[in-house]
N, C-alpha and C positions, 0 to 999 in steps of 0.2 A: 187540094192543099197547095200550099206557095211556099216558094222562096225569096226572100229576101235578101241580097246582100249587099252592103252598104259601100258606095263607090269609095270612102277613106281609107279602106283596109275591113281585113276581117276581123272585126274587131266585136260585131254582134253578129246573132244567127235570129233570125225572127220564122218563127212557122205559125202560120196564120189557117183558119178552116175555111172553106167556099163558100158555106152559105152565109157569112156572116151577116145581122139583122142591123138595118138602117131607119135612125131613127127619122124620126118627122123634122126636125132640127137640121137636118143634112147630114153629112157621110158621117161612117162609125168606122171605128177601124176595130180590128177583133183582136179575141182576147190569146195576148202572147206568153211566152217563159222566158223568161232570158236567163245561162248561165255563165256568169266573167266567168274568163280562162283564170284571171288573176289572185279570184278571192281561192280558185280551187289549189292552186300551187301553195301559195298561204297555209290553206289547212294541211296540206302532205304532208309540207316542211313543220307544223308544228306537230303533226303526230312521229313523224321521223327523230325530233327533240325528246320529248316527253314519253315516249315507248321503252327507250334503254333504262332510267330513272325509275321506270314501273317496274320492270325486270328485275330490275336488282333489290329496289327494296322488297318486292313478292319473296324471291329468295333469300333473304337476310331473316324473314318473319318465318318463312316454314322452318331456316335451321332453327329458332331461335325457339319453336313452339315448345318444343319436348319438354325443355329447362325450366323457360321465364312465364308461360301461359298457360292459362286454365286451360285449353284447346287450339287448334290450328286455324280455326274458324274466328276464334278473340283476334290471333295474330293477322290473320287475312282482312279482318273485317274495320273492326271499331280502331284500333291500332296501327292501322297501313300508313296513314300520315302522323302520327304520334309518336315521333321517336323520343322527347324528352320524359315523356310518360312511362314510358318502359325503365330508361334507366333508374328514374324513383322508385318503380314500384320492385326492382330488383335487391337497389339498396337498401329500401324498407322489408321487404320478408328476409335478406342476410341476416342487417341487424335482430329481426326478432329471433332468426334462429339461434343466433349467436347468445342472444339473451338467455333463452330457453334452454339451451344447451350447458350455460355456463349455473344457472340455478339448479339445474338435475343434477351437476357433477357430483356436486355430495365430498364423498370419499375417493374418487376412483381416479385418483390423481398416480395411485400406482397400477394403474389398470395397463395390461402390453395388447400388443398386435396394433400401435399405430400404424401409421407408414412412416417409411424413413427417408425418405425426398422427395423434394417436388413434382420430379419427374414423374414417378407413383401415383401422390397427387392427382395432377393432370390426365395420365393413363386411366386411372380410376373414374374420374370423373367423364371420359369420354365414351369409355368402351360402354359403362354400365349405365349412363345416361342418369347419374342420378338427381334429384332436384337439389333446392337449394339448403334445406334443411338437413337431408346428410351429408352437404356437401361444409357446411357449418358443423355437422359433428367429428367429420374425420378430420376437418384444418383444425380445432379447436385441441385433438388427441395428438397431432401431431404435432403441432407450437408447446404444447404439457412437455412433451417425450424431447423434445431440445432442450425447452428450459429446464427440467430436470439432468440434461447432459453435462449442458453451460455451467451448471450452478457446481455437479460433482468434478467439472473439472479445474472450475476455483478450486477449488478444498483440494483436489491432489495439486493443483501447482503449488499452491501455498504451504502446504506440508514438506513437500519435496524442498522447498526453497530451505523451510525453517531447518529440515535433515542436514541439507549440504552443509549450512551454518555450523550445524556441530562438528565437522571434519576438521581434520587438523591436515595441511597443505603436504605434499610429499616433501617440496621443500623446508619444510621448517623443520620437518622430522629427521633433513638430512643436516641442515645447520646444527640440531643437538648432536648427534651421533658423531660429526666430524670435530663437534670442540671438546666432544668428552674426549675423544683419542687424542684429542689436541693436549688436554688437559693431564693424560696419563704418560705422555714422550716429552712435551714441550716445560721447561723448567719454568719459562717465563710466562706461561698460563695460570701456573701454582704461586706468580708473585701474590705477595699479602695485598689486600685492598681496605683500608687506602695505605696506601706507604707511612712508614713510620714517620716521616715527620709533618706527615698530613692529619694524625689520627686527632690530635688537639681540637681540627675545627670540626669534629664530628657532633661534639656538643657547645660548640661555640654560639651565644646568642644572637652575636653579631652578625654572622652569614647567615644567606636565603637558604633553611631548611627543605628539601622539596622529599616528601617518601612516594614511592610506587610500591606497588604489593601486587605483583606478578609472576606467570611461570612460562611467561612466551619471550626469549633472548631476542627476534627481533625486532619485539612491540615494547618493548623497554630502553633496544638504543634508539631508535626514530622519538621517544619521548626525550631523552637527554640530548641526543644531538639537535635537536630543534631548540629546545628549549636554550641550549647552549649556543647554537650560532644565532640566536634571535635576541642575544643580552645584550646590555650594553655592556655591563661589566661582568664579564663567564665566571672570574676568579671568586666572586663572592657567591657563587650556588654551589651547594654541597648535598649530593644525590643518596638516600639510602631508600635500595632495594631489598624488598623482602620477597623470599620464593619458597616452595617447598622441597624436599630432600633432591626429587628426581630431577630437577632443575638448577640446581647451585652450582654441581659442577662447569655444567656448561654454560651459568651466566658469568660465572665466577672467572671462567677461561678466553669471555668474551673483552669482558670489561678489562682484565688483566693485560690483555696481549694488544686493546684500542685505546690503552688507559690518557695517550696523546690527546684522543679528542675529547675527553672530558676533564673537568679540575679536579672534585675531588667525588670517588661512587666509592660506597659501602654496600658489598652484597652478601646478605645473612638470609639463612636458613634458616626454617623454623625448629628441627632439629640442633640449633645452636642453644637456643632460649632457653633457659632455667624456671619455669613458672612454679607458684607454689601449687601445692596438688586442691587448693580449691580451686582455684583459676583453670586447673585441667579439667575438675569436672563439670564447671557450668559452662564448659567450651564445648565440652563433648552433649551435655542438656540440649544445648543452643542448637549445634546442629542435628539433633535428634530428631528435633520438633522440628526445625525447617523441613525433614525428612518429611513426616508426618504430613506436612502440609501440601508439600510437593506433590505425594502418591494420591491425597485424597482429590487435590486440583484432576492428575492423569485420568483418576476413575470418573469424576464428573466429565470430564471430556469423550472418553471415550462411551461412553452412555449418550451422549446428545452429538454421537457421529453425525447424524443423517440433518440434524436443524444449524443450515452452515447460513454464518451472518460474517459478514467480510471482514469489518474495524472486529468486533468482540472477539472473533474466532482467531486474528490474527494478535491480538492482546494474550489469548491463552497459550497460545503455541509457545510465543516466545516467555512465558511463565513457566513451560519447563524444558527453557535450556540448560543443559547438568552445568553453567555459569551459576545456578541458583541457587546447588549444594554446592559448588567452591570454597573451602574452609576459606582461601584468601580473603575471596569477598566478603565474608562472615568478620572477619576479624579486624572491620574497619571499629565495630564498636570497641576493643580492647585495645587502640592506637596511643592510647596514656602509658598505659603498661608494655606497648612496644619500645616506647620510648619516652623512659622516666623524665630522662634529663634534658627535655625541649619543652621550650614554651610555646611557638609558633611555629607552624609548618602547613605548606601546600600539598595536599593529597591532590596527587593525578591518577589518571586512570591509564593503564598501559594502550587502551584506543585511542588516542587522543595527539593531536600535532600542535605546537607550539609555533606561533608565528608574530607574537609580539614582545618585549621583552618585559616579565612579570615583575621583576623589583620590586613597584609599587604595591603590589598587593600581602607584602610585611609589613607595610605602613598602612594600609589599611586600617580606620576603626571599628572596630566593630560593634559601641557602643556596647558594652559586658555583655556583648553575645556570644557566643560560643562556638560556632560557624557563621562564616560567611558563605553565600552560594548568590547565584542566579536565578530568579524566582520568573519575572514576564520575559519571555520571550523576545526577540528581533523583531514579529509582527505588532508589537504595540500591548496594552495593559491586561493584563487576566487573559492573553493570547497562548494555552499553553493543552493545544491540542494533542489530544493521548495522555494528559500529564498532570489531569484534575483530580481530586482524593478520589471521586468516586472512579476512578480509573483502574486505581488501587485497592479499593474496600467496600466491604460489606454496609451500607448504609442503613438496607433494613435493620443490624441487629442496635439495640440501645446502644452496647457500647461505643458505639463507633458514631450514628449519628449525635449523639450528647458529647463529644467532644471534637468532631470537625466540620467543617462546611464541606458538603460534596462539592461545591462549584467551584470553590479555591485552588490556586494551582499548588501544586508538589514546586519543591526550591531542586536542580538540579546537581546531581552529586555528578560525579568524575574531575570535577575542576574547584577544591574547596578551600579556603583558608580555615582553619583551626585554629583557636584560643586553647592551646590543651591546658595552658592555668587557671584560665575561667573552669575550662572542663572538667579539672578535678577539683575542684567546688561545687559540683551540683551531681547530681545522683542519677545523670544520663545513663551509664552501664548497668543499675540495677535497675531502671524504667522499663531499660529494653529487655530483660530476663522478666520484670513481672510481666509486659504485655505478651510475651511467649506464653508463659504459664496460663494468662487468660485465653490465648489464644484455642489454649490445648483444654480450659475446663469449657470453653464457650461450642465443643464440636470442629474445632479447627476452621469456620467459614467467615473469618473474621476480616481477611485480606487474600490479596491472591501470592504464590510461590514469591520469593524474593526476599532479599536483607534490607531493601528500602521502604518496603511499609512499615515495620516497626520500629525501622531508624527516623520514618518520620512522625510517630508518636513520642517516640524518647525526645526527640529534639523540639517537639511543640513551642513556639515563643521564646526561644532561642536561637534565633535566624535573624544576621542581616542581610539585605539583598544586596544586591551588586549589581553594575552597570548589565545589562544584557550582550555588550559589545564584547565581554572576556567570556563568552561561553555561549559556541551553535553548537546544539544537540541535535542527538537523531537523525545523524547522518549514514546512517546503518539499517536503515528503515526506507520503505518507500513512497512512503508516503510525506514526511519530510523534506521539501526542493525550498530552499531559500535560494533567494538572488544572488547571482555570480557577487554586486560589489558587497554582503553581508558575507559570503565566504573569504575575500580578502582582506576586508576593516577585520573579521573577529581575530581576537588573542589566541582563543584555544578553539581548535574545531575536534569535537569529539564525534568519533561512531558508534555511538549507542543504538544498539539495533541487531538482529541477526547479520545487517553484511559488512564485516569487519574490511580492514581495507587490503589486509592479506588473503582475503576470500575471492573468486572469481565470479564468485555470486553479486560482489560488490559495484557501485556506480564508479566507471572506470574515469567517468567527469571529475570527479570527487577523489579519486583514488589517488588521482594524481598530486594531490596536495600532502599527501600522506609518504610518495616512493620518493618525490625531492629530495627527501633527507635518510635515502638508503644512500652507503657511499658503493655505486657500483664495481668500484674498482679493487675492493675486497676479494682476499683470495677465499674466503669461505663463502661469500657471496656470489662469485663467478662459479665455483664449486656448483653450490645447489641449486645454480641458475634460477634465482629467486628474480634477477628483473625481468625474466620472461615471463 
């Protein structure tokens, strides 16, 4: 054997054998190996690359076998460079479980022993190793068991909210209790209202008649002080309030002892009124039946506790706020006979803030209609979301769909001129006692709780509309947000809704439009610390 080595460096190695065989041709050289140093470094260095890359995807596929693979051997094998494969073929057997899962549920939507977080979840799926099809049936019971949470705790918030609404504030309780004492020491609480030589323009045609029919003292002066500092001429508005017994005193002690900021308020009782004894008994009919109606709405409610729909369910609540058996509110149909000796008059609602000056609307025509009101909305024409007949009525039964469109919008009361001369020429007050009566031979499911479904049958095609710019509704509700400049342009903003603006429950953005015209510096008002 021989060596070779090449005088340029070692850069080959030749091993050659002795006997090598010489051809006839002349010398042979024998047969060699040669191995570069260069190609061998090369290959190290790519197996030193591509060694860790192996490593890790090997282990990525044995965690993954239990789960995602038929076997450890799929994962090791066919799959070792196929990572986009995997994540399909994951996504596709979830989905089917999910499918699968969700066609079996059947019934057992109240099924328990989910789990109750994620954390579980996770814990679950790790310790027990389970595949992907139980792991689709317990996300599948646990997403059920939230959404049945979520949904029960709409329905208590929105109950809870409707409750607070019925409360009456501690301070209003204490403005009444401090003006009846007022009213039993102070002489000048017990002044006559209006002053004797104001009583003349109580039936005068000439002055802006305005009535209110309330029993809340401080939701009756923020409606005349508004309305009073928003005229242009105050002298010609002349205010009659009507309340019932428990309330007189203390409106009576109010308006008496403030009587400076207003021109002329008449505040009468219903205990003052003389009615003939028919008038008492289809007042006491009227609200019987509203009764009737009221109880039968509670019991369908409380039977379909558990199927909670958010708009329907929040329509029924506020259907029985005890606002709905209010004699007040009832006796807006009998305002003729409240008041014989007036031809024209604006009915406001004691919710409601005066911010433009209303004069104009005794000049109003009303083309021989009988009310004037507000029909489309601030959004534009037939805009009168929550406020369509069928919002209010029963469409299935004949009677109702053969004389209204359900899509029509309701004309909005709290802000109304009256024709009460037109009014007593048409037979409005005995309309609204027959459709009672039918109400009560029809099963009572003709309308829902309220004195505005069948005052909007009485008044059928005796309605004109009016600008939409003198009346934003629904500012008591939440779902109602008009744009800030629509709350500054309108005339009258009302809070029709469970959240009154003396409520804490109310939008304190919106409230604010309403406390402007409390005068804080009242000694009965610092009292019951009402602007806090």
């Amino acid at each position: 054997m021989k060596f070779y080595i090449s005088a340029a460096g070692i850069k080959r190695v030749t091993i050659s054998s002795p006997g090598g065989a010489i051809g006839k041709g002349g010398g042979g050289c024998a047969a060699a190996r040669r191995f570069p140093g260069r190609t061998l470094i090369l290959f190290l260095l790519m197996l030193a690359i591509i060694l860790p890359f192996i490593f890790v995807r090997f282990a990525f596929l044995v965690l993954e076998s239990p789960s995602v693979c038929d076997s450890p051997l799929d994962c090791m094998g066919l799959r070792l460079f196929r990572g986009g494969d995997t994540s399909l073929k994951i996504r596709e057997e979830l989905t089917r479980a999910l499918v699968e899962e969700t066609s079996q549920d059947g019934n057992r939507r109240g099924e328990k022993g989910s789990l109750e977080s994620f954390d579980e979840l996770v814990k679950e799926m790790t310790l027990k190793r389970r595949d992907i099809k139980t792991f689709a049936s317990v996300t599948k019971k646990m997403l059920l068991q939230m959404e049945r949470k979520v949904q029960s705790a709409k329905h208590h918030e929105l109950l809870y909210w409707h409750l607070a609404s019925h409360g009456v504030p501690k301070c209003l309780h204490c403005l009444s209790l401090r003006l009846t004492e007022e009213y039993s020491v102070n002489a000048m609480a017990r002044t006559r209202l209006p002053p004797p030589e104001s009583v003349s323009r109580l039936t005068d045609p000439s002055f802006h008649h305005v009535v209110i029919l309330t029993d809340n003292v401080l939701a009756a002066s923020v409606v005349i002080s508004s309305t009073v500092q928003n005229a242009v001429n105050p002298d010609k508005f002349v205010f009659h309030i009507v309340t019932d017994k428990k309330t007189y005193t203390p409106m009576h002690a109010w308006f008496a002892i403030n009587s400076a900021l207003s021109p002329v308020v008449e505040v009468k009782g219903l205990h003052q009124y003389d009615w003939p004894q028919e008038v008492n008994v289809r007042v006491k009919e009227m609200l019987e039946i509203h009764r009737m109606i009221w109880r039968r709405h509670y019991q369908n409610l409380k039977d379909s506790h558990n199927s909670f729909i958010e708009g329907t369910h929040e329509q029924s609540l506020q259907a029985l706020n005890p606002s709905c058996l209010a004699l007040l509110n009832h006796l807006r149909i009998y305002i003729p006979k409240l008041f014989p000796d007036l031809d024209k008059i604006v009915l406001l609602d004691d919710d409601v803030v005066v911010q433009r000056d209303l004069s104009s609307l005794w000049e109003t025509d009303l083309n021989g209609n009988v009310v004037g009101a507000v029909v489309d909305l601030w959004c534009g024409s037939n805009c009168c979301l929550g406020r369509k007949y069928k919002d209010y009525f029963n469409f299935s039964h004949p009677l109702i769909s053969s004389n209204l469109l359900q899509d029509d919008c309701a004309w909005l009361s709290g802000m109304n001129v009256f024709d009460l001369k037109a009014w007593r020429q048409t037979n409005i007050t005995e309309a609204y006692s027959t459709w009672l009566r039918l109400s009560v031979s029809s099963g009572l499911q003709l309308w829902q709780p309220g004195a505005l479904p069948p005052t909007l049958l009485a008044f059928k095609g005796l309605t004109q509309p009016l600008d939409p710019s003198w009346h934003v509704a629904g500012l008591g509700s939440r779902s109602v947000k008009p744009p800030e400049e629509i709350l500054k342009s309108a005339a009258v903003l009302h809070f029709s809704g469970p959240a009154k603006p003396w409520l804490e429950i109310s939008n304190p953005k919106v409230r604010s439009y309403w406390y402007r015209y409390i005068n804080s510096s009242n000694i009965f008002v610092r009292k019951c610390k009402i602007m806090n």
